[in-house]
N, C-alpha and C positions, 0 to 999 in steps of 0.2 A: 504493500500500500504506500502510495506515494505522501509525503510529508502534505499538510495544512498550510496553505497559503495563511500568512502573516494579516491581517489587518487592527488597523486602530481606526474608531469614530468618533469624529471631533464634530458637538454638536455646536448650533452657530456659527460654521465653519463659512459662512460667505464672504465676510469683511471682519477688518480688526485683528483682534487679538487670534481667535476663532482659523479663522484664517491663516496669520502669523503661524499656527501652532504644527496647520495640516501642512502645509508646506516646511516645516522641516520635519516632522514626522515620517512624509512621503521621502525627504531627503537621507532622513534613517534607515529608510527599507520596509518601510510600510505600506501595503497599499491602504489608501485613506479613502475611506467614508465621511463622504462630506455631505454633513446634517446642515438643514435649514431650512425655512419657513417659507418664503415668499419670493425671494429673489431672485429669480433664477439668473439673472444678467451677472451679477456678481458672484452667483456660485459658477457660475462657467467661467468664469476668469479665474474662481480660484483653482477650478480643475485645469486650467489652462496651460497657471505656471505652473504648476506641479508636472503636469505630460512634458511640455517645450525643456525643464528640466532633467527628465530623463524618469521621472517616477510614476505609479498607475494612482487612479482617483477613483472612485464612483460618486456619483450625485444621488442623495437618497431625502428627496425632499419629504417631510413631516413637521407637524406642529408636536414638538416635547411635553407641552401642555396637556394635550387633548392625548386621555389615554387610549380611544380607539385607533388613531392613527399608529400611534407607538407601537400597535398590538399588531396591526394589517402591515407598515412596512417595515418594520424592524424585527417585528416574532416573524414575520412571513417570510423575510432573507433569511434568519439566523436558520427556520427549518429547512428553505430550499439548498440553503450550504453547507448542514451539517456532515457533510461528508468530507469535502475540500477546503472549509475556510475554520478561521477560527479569528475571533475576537480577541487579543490579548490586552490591548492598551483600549479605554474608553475617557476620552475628557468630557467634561461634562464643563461645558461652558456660554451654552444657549443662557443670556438673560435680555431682561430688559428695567429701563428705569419709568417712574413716572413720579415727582418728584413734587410732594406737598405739604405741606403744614398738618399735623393731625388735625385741627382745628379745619382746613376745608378737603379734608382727604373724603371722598365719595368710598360706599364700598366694593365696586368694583375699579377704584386705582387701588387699593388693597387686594382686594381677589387677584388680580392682572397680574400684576407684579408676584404675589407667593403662587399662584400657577404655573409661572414660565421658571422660575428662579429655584423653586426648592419642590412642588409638586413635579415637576420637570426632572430634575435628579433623581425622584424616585422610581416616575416610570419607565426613564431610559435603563438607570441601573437595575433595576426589577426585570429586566428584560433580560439582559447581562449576563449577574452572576452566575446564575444557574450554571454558563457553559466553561466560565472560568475556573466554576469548582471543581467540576470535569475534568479540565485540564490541569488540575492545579499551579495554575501559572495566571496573572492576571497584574494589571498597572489600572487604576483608575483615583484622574487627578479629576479635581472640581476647581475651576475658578471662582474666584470668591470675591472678597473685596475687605478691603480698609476699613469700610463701613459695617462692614459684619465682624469686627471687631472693636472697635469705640464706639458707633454709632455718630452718626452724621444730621445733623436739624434740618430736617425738612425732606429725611430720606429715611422714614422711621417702617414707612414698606419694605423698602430696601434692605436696610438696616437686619430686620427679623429677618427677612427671606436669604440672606444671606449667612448670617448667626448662624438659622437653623440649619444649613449644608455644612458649618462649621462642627456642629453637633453631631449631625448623622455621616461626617467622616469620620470623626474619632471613634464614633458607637461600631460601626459597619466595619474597621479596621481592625477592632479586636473580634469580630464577629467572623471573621477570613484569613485571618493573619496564618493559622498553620496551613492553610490549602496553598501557600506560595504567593496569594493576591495581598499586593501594600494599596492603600488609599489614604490619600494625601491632598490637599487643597493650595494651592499658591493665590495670595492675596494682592493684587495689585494696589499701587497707589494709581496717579496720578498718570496714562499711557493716553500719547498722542491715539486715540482711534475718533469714528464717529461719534461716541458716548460722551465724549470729553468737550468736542468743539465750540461747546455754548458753554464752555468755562474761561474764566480770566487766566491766560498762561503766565503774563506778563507780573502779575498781582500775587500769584500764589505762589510762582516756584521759589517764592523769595523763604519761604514756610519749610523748602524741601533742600536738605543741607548739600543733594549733589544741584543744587541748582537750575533744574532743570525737570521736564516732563517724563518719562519713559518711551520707551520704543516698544512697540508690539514683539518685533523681532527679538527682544531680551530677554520678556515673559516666555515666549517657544522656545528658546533656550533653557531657562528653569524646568519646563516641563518636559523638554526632551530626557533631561538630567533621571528627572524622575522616573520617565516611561522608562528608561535602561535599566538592565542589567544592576548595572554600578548601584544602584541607590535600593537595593533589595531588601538591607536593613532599615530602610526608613518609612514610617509608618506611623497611619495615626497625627499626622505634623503640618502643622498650616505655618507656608512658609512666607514670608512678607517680600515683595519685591517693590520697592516702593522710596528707592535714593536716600533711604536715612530717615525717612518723616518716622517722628515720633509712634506709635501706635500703641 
């Protein structure tokens, strides 16, 4: 029987960070599964650079949110490949902001937000483990946030939906740690992507001791780190990538 083609699913993978992460992942030797929502125009760019690179892509459009889709095209690959492919690395990095005052927060900018953010990690990775157990061998990083550790004013959706990934890493890491699978989270600060653009760069970085904003490409770097080999003892650990800001 011939060995299981390699794959890692980076969800959010169309633009940003998301993106930043599939394309070196693909560059590791992965074929990537590139998740996301709506975009198809910039998911074809990200499978773009990944091919013109020399690496393979799939486009596997779903909402993380909505658990029927998750079930039709994510349970629906993992059985039609259970012969040839195997999942080993899963980032979980689909989010979104909507950014309010509790005082005029509606409850669906609350639902929207712990949907995409933290109901989202549950039913990609519910999807998952089962075959990493199998295999005993599995990487699965969560992007997270700054804010899911201090908590941020006027980002108190955010804030919990991001905590709580922080919580069901550390839970779900002792919950798999002897089958071979580490789960880990890297916390961004402040990275040049779409998410960032309607912030003051000029104003803040002065707050951030390298002076400056991040680069997507640095974040995929940390979590390349992670998805390898090398980082096999590290587990359970949300890492801060964030130029020195306090946290």
């Amino acid at each position: 029987m011939s060995a299981k083609l390699k794959y890692a699913l980076v969800t959010g993978a169309a633009r940003g960070i998301g993106k930043a992460i599939a394309i070196k992942l693909a560059a590791d030797g992965y074929h990537v599964l590139i998740n996301y929502r709506s975009n198809d125009a910039e998911a074809e760019k990200t499978k773009a650079v990944i091919v013109e690179q020399g690496g393979n892509a799939t486009l596997m459009k779903f909402d993380v949110s909505d658990r029927t889709e998750v079930t039709t095209m994510l349970g629906g690959w993992l059985e039609q490949h259970q012969d040839d492919a195997v999942i080993e690395v899963l980032i979980n990095n689909a989010g979104i902001r909507n950014d309010k005052l509790l005082l005029w927060m509606e409850p669906k900018d609350w639902d929207g937000v712990m949907d995409v953010n933290l109901t989202g990690f549950y039913n990609v990775t519910k999807a998952i483990i089962n075959q990493m157990l199998l295999n005993r061998y599995g990487r699965i990083i969560s992007v997270v946030s700054l804010s899911g550790l201090k908590g941020v004013a006027g980002q108190m959706n955010y804030s919990a939906a991001k905590a709580g990934v922080i919580g069901a890493t550390k839970a779900l890491a002792q919950e798999v740690g002897k089958r071979g699978i580490t789960v880990n989270a890297v916390a961004p600060g402040y990275i040049k992507t779409d998410m960032t653009q309607d912030i003051d760069e000029q104003e803040l970085k002065a707050q951030i001791p390298a002076n400056r904003f991040g680069d997507s490409e640095e974040v995929a770097e940390l979590v390349s780190f992670l998805a390898s080999k090398k980082a096999s003892y590290i587990s359970a650990e949300v890492i801060s990538i964030n130029g020195g800001l306090y946290s």
